[in-house]
C-alpha positions as CSV (number, residue, x, y, z in Angstrom):
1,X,116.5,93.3,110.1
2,X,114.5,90.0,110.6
3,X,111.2,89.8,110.0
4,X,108.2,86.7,109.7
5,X,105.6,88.1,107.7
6,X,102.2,86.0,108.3
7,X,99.1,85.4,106.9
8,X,98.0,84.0,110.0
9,X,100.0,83.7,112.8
10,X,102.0,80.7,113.4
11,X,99.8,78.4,111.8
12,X,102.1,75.4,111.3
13,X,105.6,73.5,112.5
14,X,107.9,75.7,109.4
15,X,106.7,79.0,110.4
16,X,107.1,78.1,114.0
17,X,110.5,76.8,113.3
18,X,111.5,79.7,111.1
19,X,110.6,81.9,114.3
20,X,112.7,79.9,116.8
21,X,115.7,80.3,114.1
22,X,115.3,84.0,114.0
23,X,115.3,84.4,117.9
24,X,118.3,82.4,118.3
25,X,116.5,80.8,121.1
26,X,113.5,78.8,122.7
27,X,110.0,80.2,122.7
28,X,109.8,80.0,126.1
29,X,113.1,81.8,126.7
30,X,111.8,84.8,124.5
31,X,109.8,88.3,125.6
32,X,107.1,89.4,123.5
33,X,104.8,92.3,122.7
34,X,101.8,92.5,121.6
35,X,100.9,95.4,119.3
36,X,97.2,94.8,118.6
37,X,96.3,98.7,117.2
38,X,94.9,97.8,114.1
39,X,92.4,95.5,114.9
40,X,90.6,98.1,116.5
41,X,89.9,99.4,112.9
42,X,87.7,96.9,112.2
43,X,84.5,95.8,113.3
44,X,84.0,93.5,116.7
45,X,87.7,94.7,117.0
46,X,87.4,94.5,120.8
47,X,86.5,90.7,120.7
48,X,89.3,89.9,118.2
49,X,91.9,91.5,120.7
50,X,90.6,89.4,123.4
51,X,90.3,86.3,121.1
52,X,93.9,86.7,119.5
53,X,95.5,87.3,123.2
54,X,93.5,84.5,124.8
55,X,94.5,82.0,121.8
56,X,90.7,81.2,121.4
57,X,90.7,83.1,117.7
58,X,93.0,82.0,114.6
59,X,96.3,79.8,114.5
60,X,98.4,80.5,117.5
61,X,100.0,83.9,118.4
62,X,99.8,85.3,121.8
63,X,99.3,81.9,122.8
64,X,103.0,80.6,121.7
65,X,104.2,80.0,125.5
66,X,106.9,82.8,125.7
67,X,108.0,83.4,128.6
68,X,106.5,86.7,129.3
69,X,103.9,89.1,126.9
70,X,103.4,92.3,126.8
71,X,100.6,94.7,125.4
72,X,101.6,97.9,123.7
73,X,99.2,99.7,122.5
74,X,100.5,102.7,120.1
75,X,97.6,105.0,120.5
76,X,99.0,105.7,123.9
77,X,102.0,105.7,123.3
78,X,102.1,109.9,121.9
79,X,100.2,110.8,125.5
80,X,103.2,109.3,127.9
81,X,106.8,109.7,128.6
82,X,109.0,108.2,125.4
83,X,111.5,106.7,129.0
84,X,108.5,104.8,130.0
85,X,107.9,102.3,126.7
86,X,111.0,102.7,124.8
87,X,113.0,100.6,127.1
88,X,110.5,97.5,127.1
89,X,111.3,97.6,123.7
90,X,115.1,97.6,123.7
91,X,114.7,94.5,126.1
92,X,112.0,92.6,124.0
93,X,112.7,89.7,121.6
94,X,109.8,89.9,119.7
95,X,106.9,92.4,118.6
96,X,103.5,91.1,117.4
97,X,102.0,92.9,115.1
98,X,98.6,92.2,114.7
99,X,96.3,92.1,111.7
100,X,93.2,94.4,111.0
101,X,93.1,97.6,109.2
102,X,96.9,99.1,107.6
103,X,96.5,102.6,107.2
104,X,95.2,103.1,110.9
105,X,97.9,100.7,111.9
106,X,100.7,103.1,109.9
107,X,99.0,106.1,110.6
108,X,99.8,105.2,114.2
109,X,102.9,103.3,114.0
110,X,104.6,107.2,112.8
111,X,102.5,109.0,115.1
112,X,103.5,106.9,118.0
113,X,107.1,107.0,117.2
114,X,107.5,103.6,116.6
115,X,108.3,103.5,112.7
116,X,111.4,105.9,113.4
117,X,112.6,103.7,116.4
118,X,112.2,99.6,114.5
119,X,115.1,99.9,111.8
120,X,117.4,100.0,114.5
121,X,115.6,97.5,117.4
122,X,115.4,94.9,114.6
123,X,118.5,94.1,114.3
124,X,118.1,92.2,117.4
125,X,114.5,92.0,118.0
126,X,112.4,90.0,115.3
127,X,109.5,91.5,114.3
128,X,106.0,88.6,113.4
129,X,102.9,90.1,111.5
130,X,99.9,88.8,110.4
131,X,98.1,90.1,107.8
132,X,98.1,93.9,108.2
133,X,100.6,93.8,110.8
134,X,102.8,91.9,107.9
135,X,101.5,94.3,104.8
136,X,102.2,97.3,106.7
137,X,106.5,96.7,106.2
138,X,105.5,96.7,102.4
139,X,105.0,98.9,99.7
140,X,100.9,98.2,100.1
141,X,98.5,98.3,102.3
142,X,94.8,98.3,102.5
143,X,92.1,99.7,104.8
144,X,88.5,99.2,105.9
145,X,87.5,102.7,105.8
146,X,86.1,102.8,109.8
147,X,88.4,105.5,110.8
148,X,88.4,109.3,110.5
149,X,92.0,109.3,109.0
150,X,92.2,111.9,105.7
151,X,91.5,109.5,102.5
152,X,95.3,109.6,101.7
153,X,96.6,108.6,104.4
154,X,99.7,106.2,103.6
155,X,98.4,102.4,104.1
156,X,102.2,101.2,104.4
157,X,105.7,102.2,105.8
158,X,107.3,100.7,102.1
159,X,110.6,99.0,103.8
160,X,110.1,96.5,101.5
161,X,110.0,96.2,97.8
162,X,107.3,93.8,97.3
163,X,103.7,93.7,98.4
164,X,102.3,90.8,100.5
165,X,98.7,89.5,100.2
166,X,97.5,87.4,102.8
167,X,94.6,84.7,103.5
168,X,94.8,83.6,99.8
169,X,91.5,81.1,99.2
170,X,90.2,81.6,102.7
171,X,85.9,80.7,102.4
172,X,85.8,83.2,104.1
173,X,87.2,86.0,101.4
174,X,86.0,85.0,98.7
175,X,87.3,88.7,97.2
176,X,90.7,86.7,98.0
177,X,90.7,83.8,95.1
178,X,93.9,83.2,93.3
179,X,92.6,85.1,90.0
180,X,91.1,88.3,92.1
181,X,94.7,88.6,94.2
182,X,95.9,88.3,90.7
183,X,94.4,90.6,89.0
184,X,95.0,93.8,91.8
185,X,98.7,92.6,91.6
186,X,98.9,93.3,87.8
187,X,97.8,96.7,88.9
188,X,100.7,97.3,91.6
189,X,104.4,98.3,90.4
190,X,106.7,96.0,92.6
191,X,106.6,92.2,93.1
192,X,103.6,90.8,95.1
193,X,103.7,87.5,97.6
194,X,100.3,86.1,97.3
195,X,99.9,84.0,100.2
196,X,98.0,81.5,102.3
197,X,97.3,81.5,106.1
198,X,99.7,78.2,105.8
199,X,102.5,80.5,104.5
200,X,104.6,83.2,105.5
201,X,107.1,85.9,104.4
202,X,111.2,85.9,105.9
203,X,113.3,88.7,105.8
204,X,116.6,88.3,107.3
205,X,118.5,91.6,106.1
206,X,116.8,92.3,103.0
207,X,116.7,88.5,101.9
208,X,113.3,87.0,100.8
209,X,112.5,83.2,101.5
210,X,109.1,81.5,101.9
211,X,108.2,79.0,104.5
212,X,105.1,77.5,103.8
213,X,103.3,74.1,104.5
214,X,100.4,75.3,102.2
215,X,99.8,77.6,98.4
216,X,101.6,80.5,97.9
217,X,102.4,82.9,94.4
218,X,104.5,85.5,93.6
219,X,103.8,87.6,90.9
């Protein structure tokens, strides 16, 4: 399984080099798809999707050059024919998972499907999130509360034993200091990645390594 887990997006020269190590291959060689579901559980979610796919929001993601993108978007997905998306996939080099609210992204990642079908797909296709599309593959997740999802709803799929916490000292969070993203990992029972949108997360079959060009914690 390979997996870049962003705060951001591909905010810097490592992460972009980690990514072109884990596809084997140039950028503009590669497929992508865009999975942009949980941004829609968050306010203005509409205008982030446009700004994230036209590159004219955050560090680049949609934007990266590949040589084709894709949009799937997994609240379809349950209404249409499994032999009309499952093969994009299994011909895809990389899925975009993009950031907004977790538990209405998980919610619809099982509901779709898609969370049976990954654990297999990744062990050619890389899989990039940023910030709830990177939280979600953990044992934690959060959510904005905007949806009509029953309160206990899981927030993550918990493939990985650690919890990631993105956009560490960002102005604009400041709920996301070093001693506030300290304190709610005290109060979680596996390891937790505190990291900033200069910084991500790389799994290649179960190993950990950060790449970052900025501050990062794990506590």
């Amino acid at each position: 399984m390979k997996l870049l887990l962003t705060s951001a997006g591909i905010s810097n020269n490592s992460i972009r080099n980690a990514l072109i190590s884990l596809l084997g291959k140039p950028i503009g060689d590669s497929s992508a798809l865009f999975i942009p579901t949980a941004i829609y559980g968050i306010p203005n979610g509409g205008d982030i999707v446009r700004g994230v796919i036209c590159g004219s929001l955050g560090s680049p993601f949609c934007d990266m050059g590949w040589k084709s993108l894709g949009l799937l978007e997994l609240t379809a997905l349950p209404s249409i024919k499994e032999d009309l998306w499952v093969p994009l996939l299994r011909n895809t080099d990389v899925l975009l998972v993009g950031g907004g609210d977790c538990q209405y992204l998980t919610y619809w990642m099982r509901k779709s499907g898609l969370a049976d079908l990954l654990p297999s797909l990744l062990q050619k296709m890389v899989y990039v999130g940023l910030s709830a599309g990177s939280m979600i593959v953990t044992r934690y997740g959060t959510s904005y509360g905007n949806h009509l999802l029953p309160a206990d709803t899981d927030k993550s799929l918990g493939w990985l034993e650690c919890a990631i916490h993105p956009h560490l000292d960002y102005p604009a969070f400041p709920e996301n200091s070093l001693a506030n993203l300290e304190k709610l990992a005290a109060t979680i029972p596996v390891p937790s990645y505190l990291i900033d949108d200069q910084t991500a997360i790389q799994v290649v079959d179960g190993v950990i390594e950060v790449v970052s060009e900025g501050n990062w914690k794990r506590v």
